[in-house]
Backbone of each chain as ProteinMPNN parsed JSONL, in Angstrom:
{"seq_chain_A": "XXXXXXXXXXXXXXXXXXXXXXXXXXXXXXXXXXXXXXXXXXXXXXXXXXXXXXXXXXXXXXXXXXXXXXXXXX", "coords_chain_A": {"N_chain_A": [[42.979, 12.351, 7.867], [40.436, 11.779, 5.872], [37.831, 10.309, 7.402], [37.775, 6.733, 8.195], [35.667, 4.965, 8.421], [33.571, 3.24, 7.055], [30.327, 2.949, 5.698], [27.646, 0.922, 6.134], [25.023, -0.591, 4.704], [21.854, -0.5, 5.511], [19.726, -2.581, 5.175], [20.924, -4.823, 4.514], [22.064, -5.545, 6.668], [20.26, -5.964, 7.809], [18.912, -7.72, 7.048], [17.208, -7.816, 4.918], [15.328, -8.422, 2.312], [13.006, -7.697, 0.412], [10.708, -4.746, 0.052], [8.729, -3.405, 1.553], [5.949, -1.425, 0.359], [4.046, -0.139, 1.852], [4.658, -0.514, 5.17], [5.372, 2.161, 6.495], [6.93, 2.794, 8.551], [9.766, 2.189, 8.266], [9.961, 2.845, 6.082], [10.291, 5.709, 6.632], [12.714, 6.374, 7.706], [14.636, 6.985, 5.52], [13.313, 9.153, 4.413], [13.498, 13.143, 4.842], [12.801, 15.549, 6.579], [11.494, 17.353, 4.621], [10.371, 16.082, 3.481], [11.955, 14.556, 1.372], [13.578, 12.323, -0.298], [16.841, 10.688, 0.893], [19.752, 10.747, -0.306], [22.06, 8.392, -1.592], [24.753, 8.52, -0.511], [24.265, 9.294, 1.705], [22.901, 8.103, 3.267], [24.017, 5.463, 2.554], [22.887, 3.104, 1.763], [22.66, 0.004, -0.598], [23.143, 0.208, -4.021], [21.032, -1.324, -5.789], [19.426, -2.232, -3.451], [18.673, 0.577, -2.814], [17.371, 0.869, -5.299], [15.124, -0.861, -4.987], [14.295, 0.623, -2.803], [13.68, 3.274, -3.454], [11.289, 3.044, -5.647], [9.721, 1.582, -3.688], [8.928, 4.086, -2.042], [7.885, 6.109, -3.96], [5.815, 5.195, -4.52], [4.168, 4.935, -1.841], [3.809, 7.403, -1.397], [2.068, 8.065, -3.894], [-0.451, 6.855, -2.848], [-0.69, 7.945, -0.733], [0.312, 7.413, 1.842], [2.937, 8.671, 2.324], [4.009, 11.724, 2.15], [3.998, 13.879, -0.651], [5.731, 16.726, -0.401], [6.378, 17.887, 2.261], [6.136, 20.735, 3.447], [4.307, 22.12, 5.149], [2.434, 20.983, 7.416], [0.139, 20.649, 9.362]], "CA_chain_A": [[41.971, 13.402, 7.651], [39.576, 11.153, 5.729], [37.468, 9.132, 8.128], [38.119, 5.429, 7.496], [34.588, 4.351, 8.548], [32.286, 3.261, 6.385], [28.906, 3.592, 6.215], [26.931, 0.217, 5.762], [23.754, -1.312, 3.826], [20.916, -0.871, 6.304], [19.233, -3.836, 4.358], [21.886, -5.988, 4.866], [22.555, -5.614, 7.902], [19.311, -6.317, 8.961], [19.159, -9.293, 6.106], [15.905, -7.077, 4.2], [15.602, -8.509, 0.772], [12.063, -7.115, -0.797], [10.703, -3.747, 0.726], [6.796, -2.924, 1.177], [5.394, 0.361, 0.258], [3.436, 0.13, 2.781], [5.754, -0.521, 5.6], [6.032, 3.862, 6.334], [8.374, 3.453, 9.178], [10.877, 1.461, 7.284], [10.261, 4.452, 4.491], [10.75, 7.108, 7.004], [14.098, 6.351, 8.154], [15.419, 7.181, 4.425], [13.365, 10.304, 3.537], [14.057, 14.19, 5.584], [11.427, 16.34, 7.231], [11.04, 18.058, 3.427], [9.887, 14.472, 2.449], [12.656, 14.117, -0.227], [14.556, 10.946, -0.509], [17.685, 10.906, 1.259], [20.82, 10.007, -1.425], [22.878, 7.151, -1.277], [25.963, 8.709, -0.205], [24.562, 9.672, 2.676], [22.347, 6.336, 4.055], [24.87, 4.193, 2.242], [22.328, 1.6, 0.999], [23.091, -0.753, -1.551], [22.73, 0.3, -5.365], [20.323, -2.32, -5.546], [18.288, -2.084, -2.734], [18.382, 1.704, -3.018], [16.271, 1.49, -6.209], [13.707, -1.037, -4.503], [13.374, 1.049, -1.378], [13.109, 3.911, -4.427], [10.076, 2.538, -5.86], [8.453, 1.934, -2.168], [8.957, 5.769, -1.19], [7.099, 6.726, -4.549], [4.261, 4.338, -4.677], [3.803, 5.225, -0.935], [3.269, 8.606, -2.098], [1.142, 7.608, -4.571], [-1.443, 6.537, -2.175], [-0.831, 9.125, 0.114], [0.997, 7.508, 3.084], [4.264, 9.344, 2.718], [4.186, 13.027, 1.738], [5.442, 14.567, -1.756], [6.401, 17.795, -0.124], [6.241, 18.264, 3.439], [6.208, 21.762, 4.365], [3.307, 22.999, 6.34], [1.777, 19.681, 8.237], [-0.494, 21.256, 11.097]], "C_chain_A": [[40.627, 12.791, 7.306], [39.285, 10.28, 6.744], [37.472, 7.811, 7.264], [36.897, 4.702, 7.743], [33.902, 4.11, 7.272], [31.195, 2.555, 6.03], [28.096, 1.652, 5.395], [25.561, 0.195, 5.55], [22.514, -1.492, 4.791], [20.165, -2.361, 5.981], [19.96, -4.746, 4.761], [22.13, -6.495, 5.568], [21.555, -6.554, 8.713], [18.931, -7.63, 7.902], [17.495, -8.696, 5.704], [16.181, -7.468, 2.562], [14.209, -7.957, -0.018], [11.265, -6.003, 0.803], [9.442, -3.233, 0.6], [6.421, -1.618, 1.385], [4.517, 0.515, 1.604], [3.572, -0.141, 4.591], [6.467, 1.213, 6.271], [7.306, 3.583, 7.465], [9.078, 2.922, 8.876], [11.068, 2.639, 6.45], [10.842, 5.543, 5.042], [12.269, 7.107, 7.45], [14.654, 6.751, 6.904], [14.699, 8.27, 3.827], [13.609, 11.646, 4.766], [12.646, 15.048, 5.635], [11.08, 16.836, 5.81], [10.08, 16.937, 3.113], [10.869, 14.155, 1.306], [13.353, 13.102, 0.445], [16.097, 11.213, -0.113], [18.991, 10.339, 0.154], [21.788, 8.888, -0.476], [23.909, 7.077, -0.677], [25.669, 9.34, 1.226], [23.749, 8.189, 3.469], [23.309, 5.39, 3.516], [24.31, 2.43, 2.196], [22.889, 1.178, 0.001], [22.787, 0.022, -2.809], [21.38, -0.52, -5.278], [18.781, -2.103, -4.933], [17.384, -0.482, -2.559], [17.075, 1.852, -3.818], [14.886, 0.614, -5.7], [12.986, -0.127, -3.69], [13.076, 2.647, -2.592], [11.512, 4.118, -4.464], [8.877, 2.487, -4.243], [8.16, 3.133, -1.873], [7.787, 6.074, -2.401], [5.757, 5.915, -4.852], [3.612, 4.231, -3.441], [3.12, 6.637, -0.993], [2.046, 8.904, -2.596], [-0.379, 7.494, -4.137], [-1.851, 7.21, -1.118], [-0.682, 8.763, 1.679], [2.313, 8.299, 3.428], [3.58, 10.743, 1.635], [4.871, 13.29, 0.239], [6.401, 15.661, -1.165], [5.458, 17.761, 1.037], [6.598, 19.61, 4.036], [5.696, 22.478, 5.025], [2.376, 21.82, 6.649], [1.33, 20.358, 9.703], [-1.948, 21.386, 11.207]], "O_chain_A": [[39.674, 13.018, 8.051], [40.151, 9.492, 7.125], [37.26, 7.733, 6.054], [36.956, 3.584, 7.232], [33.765, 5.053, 6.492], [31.29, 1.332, 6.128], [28.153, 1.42, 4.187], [24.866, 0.966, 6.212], [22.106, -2.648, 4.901], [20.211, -3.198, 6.883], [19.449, -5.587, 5.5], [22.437, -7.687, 5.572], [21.693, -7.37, 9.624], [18.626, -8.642, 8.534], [16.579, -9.258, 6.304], [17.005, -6.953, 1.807], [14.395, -7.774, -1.221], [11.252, -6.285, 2.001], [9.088, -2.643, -0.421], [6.558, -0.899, 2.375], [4.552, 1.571, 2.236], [2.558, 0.05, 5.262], [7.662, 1.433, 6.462], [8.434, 4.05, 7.306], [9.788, 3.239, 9.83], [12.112, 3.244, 6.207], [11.639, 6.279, 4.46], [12.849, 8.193, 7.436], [15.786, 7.056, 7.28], [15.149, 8.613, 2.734], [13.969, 11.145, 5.831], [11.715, 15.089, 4.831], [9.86, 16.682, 5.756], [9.05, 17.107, 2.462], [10.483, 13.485, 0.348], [13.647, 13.105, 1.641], [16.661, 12.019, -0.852], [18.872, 9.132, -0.058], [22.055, 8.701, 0.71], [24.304, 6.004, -0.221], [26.581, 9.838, 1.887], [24.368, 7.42, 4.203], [23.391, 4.354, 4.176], [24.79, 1.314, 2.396], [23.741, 1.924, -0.481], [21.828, 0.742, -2.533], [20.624, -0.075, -4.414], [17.661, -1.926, -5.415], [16.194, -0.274, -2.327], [16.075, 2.497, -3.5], [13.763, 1.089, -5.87], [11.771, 0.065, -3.638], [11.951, 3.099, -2.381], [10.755, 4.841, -3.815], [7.831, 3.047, -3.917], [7.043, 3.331, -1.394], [6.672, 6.305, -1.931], [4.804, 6.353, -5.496], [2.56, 3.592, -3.457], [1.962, 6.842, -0.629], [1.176, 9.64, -2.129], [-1.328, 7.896, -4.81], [-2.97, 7.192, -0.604], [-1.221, 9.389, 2.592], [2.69, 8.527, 4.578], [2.864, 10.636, 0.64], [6.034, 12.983, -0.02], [7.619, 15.609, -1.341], [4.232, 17.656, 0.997], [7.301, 19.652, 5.045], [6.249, 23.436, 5.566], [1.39, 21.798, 5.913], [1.961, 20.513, 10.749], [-2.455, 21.764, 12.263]]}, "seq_chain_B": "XXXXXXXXXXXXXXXXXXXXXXXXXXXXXXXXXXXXXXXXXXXXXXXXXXXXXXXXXXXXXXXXXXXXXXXXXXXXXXXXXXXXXXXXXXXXXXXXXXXXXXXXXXXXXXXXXXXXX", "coords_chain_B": {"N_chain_B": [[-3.65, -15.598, -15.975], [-2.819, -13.227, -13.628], [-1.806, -11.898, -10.913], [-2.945, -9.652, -8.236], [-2.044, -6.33, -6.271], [-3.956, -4.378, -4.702], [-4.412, -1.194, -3.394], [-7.012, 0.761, -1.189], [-8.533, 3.497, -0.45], [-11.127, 4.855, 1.734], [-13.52, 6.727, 2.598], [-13.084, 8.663, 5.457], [-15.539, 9.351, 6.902], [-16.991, 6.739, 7.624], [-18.447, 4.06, 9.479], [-17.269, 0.993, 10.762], [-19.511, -0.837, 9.765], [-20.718, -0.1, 7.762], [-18.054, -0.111, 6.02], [-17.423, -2.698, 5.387], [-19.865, -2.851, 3.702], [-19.091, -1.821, 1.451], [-16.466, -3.008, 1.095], [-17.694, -5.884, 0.511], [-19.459, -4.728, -1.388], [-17.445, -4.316, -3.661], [-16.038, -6.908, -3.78], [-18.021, -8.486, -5.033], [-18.15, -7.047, -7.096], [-15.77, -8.581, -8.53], [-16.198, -11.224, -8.176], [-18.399, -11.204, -9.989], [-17.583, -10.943, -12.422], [-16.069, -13.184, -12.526], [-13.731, -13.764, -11.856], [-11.047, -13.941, -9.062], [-10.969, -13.486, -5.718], [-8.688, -13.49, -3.188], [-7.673, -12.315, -1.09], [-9.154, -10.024, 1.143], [-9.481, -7.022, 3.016], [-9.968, -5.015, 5.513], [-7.398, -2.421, 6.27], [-6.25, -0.448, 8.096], [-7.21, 3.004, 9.916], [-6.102, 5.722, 8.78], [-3.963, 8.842, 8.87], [-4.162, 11.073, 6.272], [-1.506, 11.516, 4.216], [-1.441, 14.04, 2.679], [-3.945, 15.856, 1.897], [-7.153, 14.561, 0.527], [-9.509, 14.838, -1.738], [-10.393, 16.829, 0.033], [-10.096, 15.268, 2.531], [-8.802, 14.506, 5.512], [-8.192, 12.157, 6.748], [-8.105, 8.623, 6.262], [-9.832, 5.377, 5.632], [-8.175, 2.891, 5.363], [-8.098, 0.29, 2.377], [-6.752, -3.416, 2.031], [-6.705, -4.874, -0.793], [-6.117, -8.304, -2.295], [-6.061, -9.703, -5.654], [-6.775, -12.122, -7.97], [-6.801, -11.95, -11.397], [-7.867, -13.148, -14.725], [-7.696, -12.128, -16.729], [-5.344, -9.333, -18.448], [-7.094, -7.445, -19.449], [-8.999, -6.631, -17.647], [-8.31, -5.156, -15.775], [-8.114, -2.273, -16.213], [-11.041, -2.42, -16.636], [-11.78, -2.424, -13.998], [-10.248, -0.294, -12.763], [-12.317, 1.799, -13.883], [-14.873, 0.627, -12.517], [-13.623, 1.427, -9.907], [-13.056, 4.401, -9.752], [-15.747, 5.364, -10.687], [-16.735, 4.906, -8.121], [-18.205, 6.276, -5.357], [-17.583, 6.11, -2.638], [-14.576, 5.388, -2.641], [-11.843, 6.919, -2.332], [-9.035, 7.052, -2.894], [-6.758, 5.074, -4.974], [-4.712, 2.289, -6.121], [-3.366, -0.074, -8.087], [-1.432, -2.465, -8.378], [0.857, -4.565, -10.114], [1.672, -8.138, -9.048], [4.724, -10.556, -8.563], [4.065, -12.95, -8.019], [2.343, -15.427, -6.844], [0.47, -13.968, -3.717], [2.165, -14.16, -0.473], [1.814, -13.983, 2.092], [-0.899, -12.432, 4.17], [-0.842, -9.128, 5.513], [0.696, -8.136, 8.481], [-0.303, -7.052, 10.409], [-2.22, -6.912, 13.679], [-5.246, -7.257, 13.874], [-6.259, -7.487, 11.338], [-5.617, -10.614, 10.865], [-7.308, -11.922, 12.227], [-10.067, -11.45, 11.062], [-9.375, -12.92, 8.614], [-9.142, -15.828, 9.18], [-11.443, -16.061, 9.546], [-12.878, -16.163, 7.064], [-11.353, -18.119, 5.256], [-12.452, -20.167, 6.863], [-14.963, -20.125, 6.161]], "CA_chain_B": [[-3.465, -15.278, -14.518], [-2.214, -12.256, -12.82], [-1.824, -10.979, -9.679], [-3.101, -8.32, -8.154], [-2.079, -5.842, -4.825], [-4.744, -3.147, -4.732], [-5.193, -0.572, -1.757], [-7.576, 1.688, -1.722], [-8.928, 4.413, 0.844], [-12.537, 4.899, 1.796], [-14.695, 7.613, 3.165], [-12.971, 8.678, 6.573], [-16.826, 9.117, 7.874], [-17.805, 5.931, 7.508], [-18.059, 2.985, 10.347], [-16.9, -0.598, 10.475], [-20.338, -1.428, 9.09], [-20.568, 0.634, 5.892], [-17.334, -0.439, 5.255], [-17.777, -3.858, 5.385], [-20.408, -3.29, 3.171], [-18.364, -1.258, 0.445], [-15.703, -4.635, 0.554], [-19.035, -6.789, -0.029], [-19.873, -4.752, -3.463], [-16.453, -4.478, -4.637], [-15.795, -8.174, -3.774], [-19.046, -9.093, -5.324], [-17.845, -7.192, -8.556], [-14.848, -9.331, -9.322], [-16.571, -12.477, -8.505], [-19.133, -11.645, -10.726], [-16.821, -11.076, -13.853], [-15.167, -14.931, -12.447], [-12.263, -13.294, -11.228], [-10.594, -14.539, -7.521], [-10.694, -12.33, -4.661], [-7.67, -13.926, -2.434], [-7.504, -11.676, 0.376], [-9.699, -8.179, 1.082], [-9.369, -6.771, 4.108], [-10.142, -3.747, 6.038], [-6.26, -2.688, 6.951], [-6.138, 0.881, 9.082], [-7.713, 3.943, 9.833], [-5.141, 6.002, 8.804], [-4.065, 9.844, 8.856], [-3.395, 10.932, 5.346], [-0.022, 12.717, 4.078], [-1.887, 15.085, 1.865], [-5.664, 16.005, 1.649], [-7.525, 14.071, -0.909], [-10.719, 15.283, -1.612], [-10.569, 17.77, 1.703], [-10.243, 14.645, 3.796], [-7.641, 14.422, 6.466], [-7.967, 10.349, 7.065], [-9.022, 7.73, 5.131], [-9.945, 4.075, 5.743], [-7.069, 2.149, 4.307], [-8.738, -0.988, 2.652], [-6.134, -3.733, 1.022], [-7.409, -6.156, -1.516], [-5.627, -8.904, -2.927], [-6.9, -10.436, -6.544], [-6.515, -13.226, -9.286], [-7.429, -11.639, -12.551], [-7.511, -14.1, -15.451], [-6.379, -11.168, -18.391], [-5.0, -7.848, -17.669], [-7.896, -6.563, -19.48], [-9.704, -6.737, -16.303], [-7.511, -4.072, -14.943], [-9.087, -1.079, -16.732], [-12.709, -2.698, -16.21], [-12.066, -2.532, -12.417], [-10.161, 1.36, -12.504], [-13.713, 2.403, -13.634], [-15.055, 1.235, -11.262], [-13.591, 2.536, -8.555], [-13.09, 5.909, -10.204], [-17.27, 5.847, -10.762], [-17.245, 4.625, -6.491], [-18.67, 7.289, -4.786], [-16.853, 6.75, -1.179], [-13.242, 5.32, -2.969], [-11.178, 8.645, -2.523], [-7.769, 7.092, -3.56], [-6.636, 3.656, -5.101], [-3.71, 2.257, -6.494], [-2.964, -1.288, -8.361], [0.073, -3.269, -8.234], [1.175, -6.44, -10.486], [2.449, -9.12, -8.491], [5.601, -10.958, -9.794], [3.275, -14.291, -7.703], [1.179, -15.497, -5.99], [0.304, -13.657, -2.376], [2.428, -15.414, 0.358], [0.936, -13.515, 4.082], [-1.228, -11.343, 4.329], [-0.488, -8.116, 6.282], [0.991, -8.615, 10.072], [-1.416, -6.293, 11.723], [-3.042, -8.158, 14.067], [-6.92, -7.19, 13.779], [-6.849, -8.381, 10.325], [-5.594, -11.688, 11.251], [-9.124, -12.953, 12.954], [-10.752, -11.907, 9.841], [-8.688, -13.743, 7.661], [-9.476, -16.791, 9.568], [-13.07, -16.227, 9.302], [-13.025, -15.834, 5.557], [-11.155, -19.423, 5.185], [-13.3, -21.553, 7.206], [-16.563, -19.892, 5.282]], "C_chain_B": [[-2.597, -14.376, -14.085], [-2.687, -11.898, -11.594], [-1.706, -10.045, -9.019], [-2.69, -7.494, -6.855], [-3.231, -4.453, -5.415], [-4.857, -2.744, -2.993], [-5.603, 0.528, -2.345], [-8.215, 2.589, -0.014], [-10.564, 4.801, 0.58], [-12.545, 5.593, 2.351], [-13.971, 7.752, 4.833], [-14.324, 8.86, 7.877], [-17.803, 7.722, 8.327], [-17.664, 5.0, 8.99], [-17.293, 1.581, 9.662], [-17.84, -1.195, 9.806], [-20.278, -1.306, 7.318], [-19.178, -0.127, 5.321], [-16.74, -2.009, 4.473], [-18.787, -3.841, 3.77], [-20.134, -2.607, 1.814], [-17.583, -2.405, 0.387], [-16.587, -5.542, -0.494], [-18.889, -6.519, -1.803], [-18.404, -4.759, -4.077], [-15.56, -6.013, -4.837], [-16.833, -9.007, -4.935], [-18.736, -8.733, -7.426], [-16.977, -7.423, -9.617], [-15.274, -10.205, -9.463], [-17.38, -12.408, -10.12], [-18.751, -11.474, -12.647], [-15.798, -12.366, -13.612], [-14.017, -14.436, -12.824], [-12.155, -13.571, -9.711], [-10.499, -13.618, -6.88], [-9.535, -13.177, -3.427], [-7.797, -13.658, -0.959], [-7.84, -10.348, 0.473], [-9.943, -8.136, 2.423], [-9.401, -5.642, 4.618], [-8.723, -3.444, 6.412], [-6.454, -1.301, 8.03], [-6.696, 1.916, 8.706], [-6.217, 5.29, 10.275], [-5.101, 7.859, 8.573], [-3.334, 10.214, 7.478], [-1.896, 11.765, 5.039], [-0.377, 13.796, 3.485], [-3.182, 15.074, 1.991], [-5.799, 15.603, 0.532], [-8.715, 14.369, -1.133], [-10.953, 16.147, -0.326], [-10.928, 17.095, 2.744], [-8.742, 14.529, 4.331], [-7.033, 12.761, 6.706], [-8.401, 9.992, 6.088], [-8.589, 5.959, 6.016], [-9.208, 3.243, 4.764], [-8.046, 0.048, 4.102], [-7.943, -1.907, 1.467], [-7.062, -5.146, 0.541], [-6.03, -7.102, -2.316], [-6.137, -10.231, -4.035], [-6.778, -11.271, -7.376], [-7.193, -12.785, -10.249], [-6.935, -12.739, -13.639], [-6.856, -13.288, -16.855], [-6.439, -9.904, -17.539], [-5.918, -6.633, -18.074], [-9.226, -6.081, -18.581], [-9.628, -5.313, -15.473], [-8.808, -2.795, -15.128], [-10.527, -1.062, -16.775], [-12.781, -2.081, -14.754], [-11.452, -1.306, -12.102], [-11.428, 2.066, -12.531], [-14.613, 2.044, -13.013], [-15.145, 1.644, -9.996], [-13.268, 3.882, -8.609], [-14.72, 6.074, -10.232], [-17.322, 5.492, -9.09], [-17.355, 5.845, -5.867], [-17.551, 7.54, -3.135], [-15.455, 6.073, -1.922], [-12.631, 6.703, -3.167], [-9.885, 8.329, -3.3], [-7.551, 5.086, -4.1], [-5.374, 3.345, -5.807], [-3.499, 0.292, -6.707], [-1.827, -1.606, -8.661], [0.176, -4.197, -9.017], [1.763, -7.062, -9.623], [3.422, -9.94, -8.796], [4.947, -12.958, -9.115], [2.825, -14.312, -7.15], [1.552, -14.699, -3.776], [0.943, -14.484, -1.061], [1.431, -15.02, 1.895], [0.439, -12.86, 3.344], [-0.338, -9.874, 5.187], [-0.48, -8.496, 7.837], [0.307, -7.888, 10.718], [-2.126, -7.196, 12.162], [-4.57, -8.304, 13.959], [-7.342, -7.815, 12.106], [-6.507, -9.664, 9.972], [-6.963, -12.545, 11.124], [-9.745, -12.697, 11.369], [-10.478, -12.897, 9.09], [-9.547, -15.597, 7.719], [-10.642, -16.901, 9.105], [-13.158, -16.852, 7.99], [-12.426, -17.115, 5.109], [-12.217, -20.562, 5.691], [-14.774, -20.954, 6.057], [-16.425, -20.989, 3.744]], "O_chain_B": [[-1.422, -14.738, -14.149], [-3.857, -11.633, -11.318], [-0.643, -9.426, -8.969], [-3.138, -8.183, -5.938], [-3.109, -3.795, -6.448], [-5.141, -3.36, -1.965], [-5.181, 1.157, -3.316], [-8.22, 2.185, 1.148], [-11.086, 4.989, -0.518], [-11.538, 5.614, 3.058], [-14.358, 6.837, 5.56], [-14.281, 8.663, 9.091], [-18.824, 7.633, 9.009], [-16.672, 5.291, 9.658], [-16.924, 1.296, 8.523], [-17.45, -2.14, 9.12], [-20.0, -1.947, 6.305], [-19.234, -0.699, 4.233], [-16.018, -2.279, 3.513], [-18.529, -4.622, 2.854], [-20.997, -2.821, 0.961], [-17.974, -3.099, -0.552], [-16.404, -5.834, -1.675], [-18.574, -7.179, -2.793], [-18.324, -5.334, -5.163], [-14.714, -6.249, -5.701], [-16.448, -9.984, -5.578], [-18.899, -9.416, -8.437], [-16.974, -7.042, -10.788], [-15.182, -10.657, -10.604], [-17.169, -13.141, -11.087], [-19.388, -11.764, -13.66], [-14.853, -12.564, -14.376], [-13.409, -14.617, -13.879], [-13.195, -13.432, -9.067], [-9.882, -12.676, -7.379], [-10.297, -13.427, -2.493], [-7.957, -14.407, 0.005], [-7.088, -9.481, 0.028], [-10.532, -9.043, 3.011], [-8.591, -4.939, 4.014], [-8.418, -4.376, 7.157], [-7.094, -1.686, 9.008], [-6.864, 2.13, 7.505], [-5.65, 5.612, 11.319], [-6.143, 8.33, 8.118], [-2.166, 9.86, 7.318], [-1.418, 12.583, 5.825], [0.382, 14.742, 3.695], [-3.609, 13.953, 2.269], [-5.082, 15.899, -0.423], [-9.266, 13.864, -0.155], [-11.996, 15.893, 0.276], [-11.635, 17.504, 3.665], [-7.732, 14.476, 3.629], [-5.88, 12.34, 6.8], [-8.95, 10.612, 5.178], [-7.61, 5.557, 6.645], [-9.56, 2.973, 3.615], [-8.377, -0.839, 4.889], [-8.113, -1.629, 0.279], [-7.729, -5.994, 1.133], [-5.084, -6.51, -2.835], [-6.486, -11.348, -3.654], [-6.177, -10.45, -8.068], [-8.376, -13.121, -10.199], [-5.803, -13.213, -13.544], [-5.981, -13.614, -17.657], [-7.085, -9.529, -16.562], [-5.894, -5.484, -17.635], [-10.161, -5.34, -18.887], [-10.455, -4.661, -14.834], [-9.851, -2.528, -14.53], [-11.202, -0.041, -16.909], [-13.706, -1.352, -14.395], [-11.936, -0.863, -11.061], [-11.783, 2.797, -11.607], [-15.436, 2.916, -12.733], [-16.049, 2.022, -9.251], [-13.194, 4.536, -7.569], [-15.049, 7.13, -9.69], [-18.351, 6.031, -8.683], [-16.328, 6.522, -5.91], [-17.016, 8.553, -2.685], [-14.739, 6.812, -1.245], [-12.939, 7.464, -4.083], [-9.539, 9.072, -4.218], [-8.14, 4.13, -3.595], [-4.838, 4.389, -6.18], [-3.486, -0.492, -5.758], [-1.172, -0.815, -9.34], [-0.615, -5.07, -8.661], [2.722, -6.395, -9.233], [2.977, -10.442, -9.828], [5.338, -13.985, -9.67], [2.549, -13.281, -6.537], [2.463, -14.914, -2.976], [0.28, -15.419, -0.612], [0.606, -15.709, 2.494], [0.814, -12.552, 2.213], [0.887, -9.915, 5.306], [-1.434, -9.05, 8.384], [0.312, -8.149, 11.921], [-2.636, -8.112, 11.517], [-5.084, -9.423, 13.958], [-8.375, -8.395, 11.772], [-6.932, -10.073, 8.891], [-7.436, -13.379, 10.352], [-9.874, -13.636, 10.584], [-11.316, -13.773, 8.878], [-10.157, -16.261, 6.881], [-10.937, -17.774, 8.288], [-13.505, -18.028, 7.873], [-13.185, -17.484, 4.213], [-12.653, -21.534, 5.073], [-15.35, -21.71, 5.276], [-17.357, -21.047, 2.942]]}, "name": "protein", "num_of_chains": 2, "seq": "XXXXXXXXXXXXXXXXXXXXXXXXXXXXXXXXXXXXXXXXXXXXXXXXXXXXXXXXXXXXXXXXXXXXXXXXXXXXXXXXXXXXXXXXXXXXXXXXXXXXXXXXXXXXXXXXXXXXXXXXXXXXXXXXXXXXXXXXXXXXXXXXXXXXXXXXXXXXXXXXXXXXXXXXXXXXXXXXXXXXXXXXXXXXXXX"}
């Protein structure tokens, strides 16, 4: 019933050890048209790397390359 | 010694000149508190995620700095909070020194320049 796949460490995979805010399409692959941050259980990043690529998403923000809330862009 | 990442966004009306010459004074006003400017660079003309001042773009411009105390920091927030075309900015600590710059290629050639000078 349970699928037996599972879900690897984008980072890892691709051998990504420090993660630049500024970098958006790297960022966008891990947040959802809302702009929120996708959870761990569903990208299946590392603990770890999760909280760097964290930090990048909100200090991208910050500066106003990635969106807080994306819902009327037109 | 600390190290600095700063980016900051400029005036989406401006040209390549003006902005050049906004780098100039804010280059000119670390030297002149004998602080290191590393690497400042015009990076992209970029579309923003949110309106910042009721602009749509902004001129993404990254600096990279050698401050000798961190009380530097809060000298150099004011002023680019008193800068008239700085719309957004944002400083970083570094945990060392700067290894590349940024892989875009147009700010490459500068780079170069700015070494041999």
């Amino acid at each position: 019933m349970l699928s037996s796949r599972k879900k690897s460490c984008y980072f890892k995979r691709n051998n990504i050890h420090e993660i630049d805010y500024k970098d958006t399409k790297l960022l966008n692959r891990f947040i959802n048209d809302q702009g929120k941050i996708t959870p761990r259980r569903v990208t299946g990043t590392s603990s770890k790397m999760h909280r760097k690529l964290v930090t990048a998403i909100k200090r991208a923000r910050n500066i106003a390359l990635l969106p807080f809330a994306a819902i009327d862009r037109d | 010694m600390n190290y600095y990442e700063i980016l900051y966004v400029v005036n989406p009306n401006h040209g390549k000149d003006k902005i050049s010459e906004i780098i100039g004074e804010v280059s000119s006003h670390i030297e002149s508190k004998k602080h290191a400017v590393v690497d400042h660079n015009f990076w992209e003309k970029k579309q923003l995620a949110y309106p910042v001042n009721k602009q749509k773009y902004g001129n993404y411009v990254l600096l990279n700095a050698e401050f000798k105390n961190s009380d530097f920091v809060n000298d150099f927030k004011m002023f680019l909070n008193l800068h008239a075309e700085v719309l957004k900015y944002m400083i970083i600590k570094l945990d060392g020194k700067p290894i590349a710059p940024a892989e875009d290629a147009p700010s490459e050639v500068e780079d170069k320049k700015e070494k041999e000078s």
